[in-house]
N, C-alpha and C positions, 0 to 999 in steps of 0.2 A: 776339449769340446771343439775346439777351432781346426785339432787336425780331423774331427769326425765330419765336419762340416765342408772341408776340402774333399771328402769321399761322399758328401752326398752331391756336390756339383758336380763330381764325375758322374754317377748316376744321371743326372738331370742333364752331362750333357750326352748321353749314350739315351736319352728319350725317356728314362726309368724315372719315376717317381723319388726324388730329394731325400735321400734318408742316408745316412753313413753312419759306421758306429767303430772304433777303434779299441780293444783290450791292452791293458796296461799291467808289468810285472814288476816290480819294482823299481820302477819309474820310467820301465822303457816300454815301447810298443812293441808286441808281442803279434800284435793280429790286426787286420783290416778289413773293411768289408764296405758295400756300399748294393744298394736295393739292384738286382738283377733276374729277376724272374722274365720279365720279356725275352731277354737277349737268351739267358740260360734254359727257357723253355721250363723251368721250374719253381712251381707254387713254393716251395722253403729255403729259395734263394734271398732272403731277406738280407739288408744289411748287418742284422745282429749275426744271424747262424753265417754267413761269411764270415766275419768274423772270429766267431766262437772256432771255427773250421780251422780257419789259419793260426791261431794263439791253440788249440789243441794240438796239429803239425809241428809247428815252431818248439813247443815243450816238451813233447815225444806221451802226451799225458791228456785223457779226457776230462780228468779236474783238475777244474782253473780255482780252485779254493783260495789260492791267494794275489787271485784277479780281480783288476778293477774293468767296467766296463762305460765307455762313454758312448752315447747313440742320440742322437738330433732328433730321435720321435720316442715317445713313449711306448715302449713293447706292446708288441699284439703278446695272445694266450698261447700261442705257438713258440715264439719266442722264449716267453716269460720262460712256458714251461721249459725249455732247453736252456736257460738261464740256471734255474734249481738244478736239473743234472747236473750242470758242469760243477756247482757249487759255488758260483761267482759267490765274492764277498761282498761287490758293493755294487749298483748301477745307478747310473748319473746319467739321466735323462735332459735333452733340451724343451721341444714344444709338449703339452700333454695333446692326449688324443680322445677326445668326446665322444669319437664313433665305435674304435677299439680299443684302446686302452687298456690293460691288463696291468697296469701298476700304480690304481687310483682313480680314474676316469669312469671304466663301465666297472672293474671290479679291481682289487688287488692279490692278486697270485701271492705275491712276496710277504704279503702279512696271515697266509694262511695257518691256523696253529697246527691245523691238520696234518700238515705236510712233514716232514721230517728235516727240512732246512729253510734256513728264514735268510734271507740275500738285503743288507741294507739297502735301501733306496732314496736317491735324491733328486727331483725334477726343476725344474725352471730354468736351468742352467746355461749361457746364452740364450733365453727359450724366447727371446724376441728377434735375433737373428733366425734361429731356427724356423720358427715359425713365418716368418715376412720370405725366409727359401721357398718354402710349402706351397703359399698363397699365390705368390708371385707364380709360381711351375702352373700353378691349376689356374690363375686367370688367365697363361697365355694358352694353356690350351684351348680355355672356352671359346677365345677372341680366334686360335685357329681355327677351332671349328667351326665356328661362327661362318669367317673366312672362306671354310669348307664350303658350306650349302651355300655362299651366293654366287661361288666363284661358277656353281652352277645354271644357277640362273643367269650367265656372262650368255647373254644368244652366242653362236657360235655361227658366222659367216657362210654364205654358201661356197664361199671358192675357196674354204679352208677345211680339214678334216679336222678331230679332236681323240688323241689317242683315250680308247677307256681307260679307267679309272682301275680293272680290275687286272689290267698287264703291272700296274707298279705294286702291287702288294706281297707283304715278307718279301721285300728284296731284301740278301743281307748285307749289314753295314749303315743304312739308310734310313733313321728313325725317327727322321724328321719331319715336319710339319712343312705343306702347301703353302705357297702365299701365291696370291694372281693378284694384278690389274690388267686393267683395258681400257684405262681414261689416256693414255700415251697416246698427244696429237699422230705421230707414225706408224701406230698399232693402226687405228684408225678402226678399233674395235675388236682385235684380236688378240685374245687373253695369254697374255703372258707369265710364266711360272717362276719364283725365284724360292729359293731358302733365307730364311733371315734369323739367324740364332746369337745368343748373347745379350747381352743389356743394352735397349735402345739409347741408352745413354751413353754406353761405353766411349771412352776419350778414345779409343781405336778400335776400324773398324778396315777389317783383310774383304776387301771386293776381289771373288775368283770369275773366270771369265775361260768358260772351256772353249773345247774348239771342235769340228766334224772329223767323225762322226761321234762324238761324245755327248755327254749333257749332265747335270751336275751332280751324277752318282761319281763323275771322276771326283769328287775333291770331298769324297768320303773319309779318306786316311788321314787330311789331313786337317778336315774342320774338328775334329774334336781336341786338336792340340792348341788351336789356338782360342776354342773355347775355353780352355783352362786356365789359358791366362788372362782368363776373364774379359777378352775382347768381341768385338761384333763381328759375323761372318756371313757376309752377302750374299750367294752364290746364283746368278740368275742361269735359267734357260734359254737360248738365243729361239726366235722364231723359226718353228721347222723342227726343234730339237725337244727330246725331252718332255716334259707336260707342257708345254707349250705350244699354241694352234698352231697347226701347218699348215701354211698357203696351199695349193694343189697344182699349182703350176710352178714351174722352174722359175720362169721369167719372173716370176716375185722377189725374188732373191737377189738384191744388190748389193753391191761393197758399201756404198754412200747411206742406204737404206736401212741398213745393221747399224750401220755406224751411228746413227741420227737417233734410233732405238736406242743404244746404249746413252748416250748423250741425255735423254730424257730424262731415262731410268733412272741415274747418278743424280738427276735435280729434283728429280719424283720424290726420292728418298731423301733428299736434303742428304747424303755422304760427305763426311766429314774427316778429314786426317787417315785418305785413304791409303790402305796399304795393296795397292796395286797388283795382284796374283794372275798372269798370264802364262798361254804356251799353245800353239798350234794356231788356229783362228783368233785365238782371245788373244795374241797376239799379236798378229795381222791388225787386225781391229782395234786392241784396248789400247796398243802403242799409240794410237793417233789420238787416244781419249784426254792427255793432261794437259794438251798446250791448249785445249780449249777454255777447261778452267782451271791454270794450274795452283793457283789457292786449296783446291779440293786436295791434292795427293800429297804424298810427303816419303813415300818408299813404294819401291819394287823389287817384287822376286820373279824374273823371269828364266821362264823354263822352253826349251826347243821350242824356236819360233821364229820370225825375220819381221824385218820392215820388208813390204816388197814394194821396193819403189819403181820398178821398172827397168832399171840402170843395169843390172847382172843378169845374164840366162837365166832360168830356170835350171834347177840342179837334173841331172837326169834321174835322182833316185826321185825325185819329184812329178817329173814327167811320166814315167812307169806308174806311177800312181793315180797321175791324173787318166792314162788310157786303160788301167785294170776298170776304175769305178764306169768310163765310158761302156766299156765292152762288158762287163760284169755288173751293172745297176743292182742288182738281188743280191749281192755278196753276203755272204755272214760277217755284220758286225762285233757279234760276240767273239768268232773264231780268229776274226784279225787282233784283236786285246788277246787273246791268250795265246797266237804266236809269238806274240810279244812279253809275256808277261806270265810265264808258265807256273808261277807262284800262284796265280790266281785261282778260284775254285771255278768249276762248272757252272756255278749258280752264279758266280759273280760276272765271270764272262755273258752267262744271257739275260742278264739285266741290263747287258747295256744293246740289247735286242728291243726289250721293251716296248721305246719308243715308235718303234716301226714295224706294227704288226702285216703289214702288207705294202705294195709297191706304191699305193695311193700315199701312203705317209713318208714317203721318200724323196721330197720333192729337193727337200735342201741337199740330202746327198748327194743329188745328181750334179746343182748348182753349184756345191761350192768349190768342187776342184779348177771350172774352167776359172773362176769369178777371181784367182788368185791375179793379182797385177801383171802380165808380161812385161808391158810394153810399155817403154816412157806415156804413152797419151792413154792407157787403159785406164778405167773408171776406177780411183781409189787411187793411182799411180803419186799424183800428184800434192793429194791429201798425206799421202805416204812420203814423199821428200819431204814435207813441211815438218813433218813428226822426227823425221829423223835431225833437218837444222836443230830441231827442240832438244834434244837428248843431248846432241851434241855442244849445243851453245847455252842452253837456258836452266836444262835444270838443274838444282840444286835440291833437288834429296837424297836420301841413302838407296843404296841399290846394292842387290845378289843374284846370282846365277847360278841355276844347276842344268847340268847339260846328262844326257843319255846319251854313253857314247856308242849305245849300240844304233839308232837310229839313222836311217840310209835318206832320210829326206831330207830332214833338218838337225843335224850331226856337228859334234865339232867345229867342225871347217866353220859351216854356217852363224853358227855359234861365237867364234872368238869373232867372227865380224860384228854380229853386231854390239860386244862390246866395246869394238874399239869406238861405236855409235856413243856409245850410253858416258856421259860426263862421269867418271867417278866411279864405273864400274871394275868393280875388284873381279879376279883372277876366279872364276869360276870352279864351283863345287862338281865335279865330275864320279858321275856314277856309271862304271865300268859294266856291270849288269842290266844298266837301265835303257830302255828303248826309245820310242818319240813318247809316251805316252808315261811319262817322269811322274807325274800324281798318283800310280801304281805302286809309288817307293814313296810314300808321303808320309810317313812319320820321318825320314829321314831329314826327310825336307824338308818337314815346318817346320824340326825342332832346330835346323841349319837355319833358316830365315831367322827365328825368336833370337839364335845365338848370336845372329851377327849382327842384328838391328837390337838386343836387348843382352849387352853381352853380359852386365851384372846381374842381371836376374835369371837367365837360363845357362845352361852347358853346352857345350858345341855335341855334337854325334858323336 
């Protein structure tokens, strides 16, 4: 029951309703399964019939007559009845279920005399774990949507726009819940969008921090790995990005101003024993975040990204950048992710369109390329040397790096400098395939960060 239990947190954290069920053949596991009808687009994607599927495949045989079956809810009639076809011999149930139920609750299938096979049945079985999964899934969605309706009633400022509501829907990959505030003294009332998954409690919690032009559909790949391991996973929208209001004018957008948001955020939430997830802006940005309070963090995984302190040119793959976005303002967001990233699908590439249904919602793109440091005395420059002594002299956490060595901005080169910044930073994870835009390859990656910061309990890639 504890390994059906690990497949219904898979579910619960891919957005599906908590239910896993696992088939057993003489003593071994035969089959898996965990509730996927959202993702699957299919009404008898159930955790059982997943399962039943996979222990059928696995035996080359549609009866499982000397199968045992373990499942965290008590079967629907659906189930049940693909239960009797297969001929299971026994089902071991965790929570019952008062609404549907089909093995004891609303009625019981399996003690029909009617039927021509009778399948033993056992319920309660962890059914306080099971059940305390259930409850726990359906109050936070109440308290999200709760969340929902007032993040509406958030007035929304005159000099900001608010992308609708109806550009983010079936994006795939993305099946998470909204969270806003807009009490942050620097919002100064403009609602800010974050993801917050995991157990508020969790002894560890991964804060990711995108960068332009992205927003937090990048760190899709990689939050549900480390939801597995049962930690908490931040992910905010920067303002201008994402569900997040957009100022309307460039001039709103400052290096110090981002920074001082972030700053908040991290104390809004009380974060605790953060695990630091940067790369492009969040970069730029989040590197300046720990010597503020460096109690709060305790590791980082950074991915293509620099201190810009001022002190180095500008790279010229860099500069070509900053005069495409000057000269090109309308660019296609999506199409620059999938020259980059040619794995990716069509839908996934114009999700990251979304956020910017017209040039009015553009305000941060245009802002952040100049907004990067040049120049010793440029705004952020200075904040930017202070961060880099920090790394250098002060801290003492664990740190990893994965670099994209196909990337012409922030590449390599770029890269092995600023580890030679970072106190304690090991010899970087280098993925040959990969571009600026490293969260594209993100199972790779998170299960590289868990490995290196958790090396008895995960596998390296």
């Amino acid at each position: 029951m504890r390994l059906a239990l690990q497949e219904a947190r898979s579910a619960q954290q891919a957005g599906e309703v908590p239910v896993g069920a696992i088939v057993v053949h003489d003593g071994h596991v035969i089959g898996r399964g965990h509730n996927a009808p959202i993702d699957h687009h299919d009404p008898t994607a159930h955790a059982e019939m997943q399962a039943l599927r996979s222990a059928a495949a696995h035996l080359g045989n549609y009866r499982l007559s000397e199968c045992s079956m373990y499942v965290t809810l008590e079967p629907c009639v659906m189930c049940s009845g693909a239960m009797l076809h297969a001929r299971l011999k026994r089902v071991v149930f965790g929570a019952s279920d008062p609404k549907t139920g089909a093995a004891g609750s609303v009625l019981n299938l399996f003690d029909e005399p009617s039927l021509n096979h009778q399948t033993q049945v056992q319920g309660g079985v962890l059914g306080e774990a099971c059940r305390d999964l259930l409850q726990h899934f359906f109050q936070a969605r109440r308290t999200s949507q709760s969340l929902h309706r007032s993040s509406h009633q958030m007035n929304l400022r005159e000099d900001a726009v608010r992308t609708p509501e109806a550009r983010f829907e079936n994006l795939p990959g993305y099946p998470w819940a909204p969270h806003y505030l807009n009490d942050l003294p620097s919002l100064q009332g403009l609602r800010m969008h974050y993801l917050d998954e995991g157990p508020q409690d969790a002894t560890i919690t991964w804060l990711c921090l995108h960068g332009n032009p992205a927003w937090s559909y990048l760190y899709r790949k990689m939050l549900p790995h480390f939801l597995a391991a049962g930690h908490r996973v931040v992910v905010p929208d920067l303002p201008g990005f994402g569900k997040s209001d957009k100022p309307k004018k460039a001039s709103a957008h400052q290096f110090e101003w981002h920074r001082q948001v972030l700053l908040e955020f991290v104390e809004r939430l009380n974060l605790r024993n953060i695990h630091l997830v940067v790369q492009d802006w969040g970069g730029i940005l989040g590197l300046t975040l720990p010597m503020a309070a460096p109690e709060r963090y305790s590791h980082l995984l950074v991915m293509n990204t620099t201190l810009a302190t001022g002190e180095q040119p500008l790279s010229p793959g860099f500069l070509a950048w900053r005069e495409m976005c000057a000269n090109k303002p309308l660019f296609d967001v999506g199409r620059l992710f999938g020259r980059g990233n040619p794995h990716m699908s069509e839908a996934e590439c114009e999700a990251y369109n979304a956020p910017f249904p017209d040039a009015g919602h553009r305000a941060a793109l245009r802002a952040f390329p100049p907004m990067v440091p040049e120049f010793s005395d440029s705004p952020g420059a200075e904040i930017a040397r202070q961060a880099a002594r920090f790394w250098r002299d002060d801290w003492r956490g664990q740190s990893c790096m994965v670099v994209g060595e196909q990337d012409p901005v922030l590449g390599l080169p770029v890269m092995q400098t600023l580890q030679a910044q970072i106190r304690g930073c090991p010899t970087p994870l280098i993925l040959p395939q990969a571009g600026h835009f490293v969260q594209e390859h993100g199972e790779v990656v998170a299960r590289y960060a868990l490995s290196t910061f958790f090396p008895d309990e995960f596998e390296a890639p």
